[in-house]
C-alpha angles and dihedrals in degrees: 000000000000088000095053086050093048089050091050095052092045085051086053093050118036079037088068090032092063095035094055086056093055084072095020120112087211106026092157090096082048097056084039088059100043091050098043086053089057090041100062088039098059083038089058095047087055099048082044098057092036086055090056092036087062095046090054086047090057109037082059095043077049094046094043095050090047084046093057097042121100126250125220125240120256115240 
């Protein structure tokens, strides 16, 4: 959900910002702005899904090391 809302608000923005340096003398800040905001979207999805990537990695590593301990015995 917070992606979705993170993709809405980078439409909003790069599209204005576009659309300023349609009509714009030097548009070139402008297309600066509307990739870079691209850009750090696609770079927080990233640093989002390898975040999760490395908590998957270690619950299994977790789960793997309880599964080959030992139980007592009960008494």
């Amino acid at each position: 959900m917070k992606t979705f809302v993170y993709l809405v608000f980078t439409c909003f923005i790069s599209t204005g910002a576009f659309m300023g340096a349609l009509y714009s003398k030097t548009p070139f800040l402008l297309y600066a702005v509307g990739f870079g905001v691209w850009a750090l979207f696609v770079w927080g999805v990233y640093r989002r899904m390898k975040k999760n990537d490395e908590r998957r990695d270690m619950e299994r590593q977790f789960q793997d090391y309880m599964r080959h301990q030992p139980r007592k015995q009960a008494r």
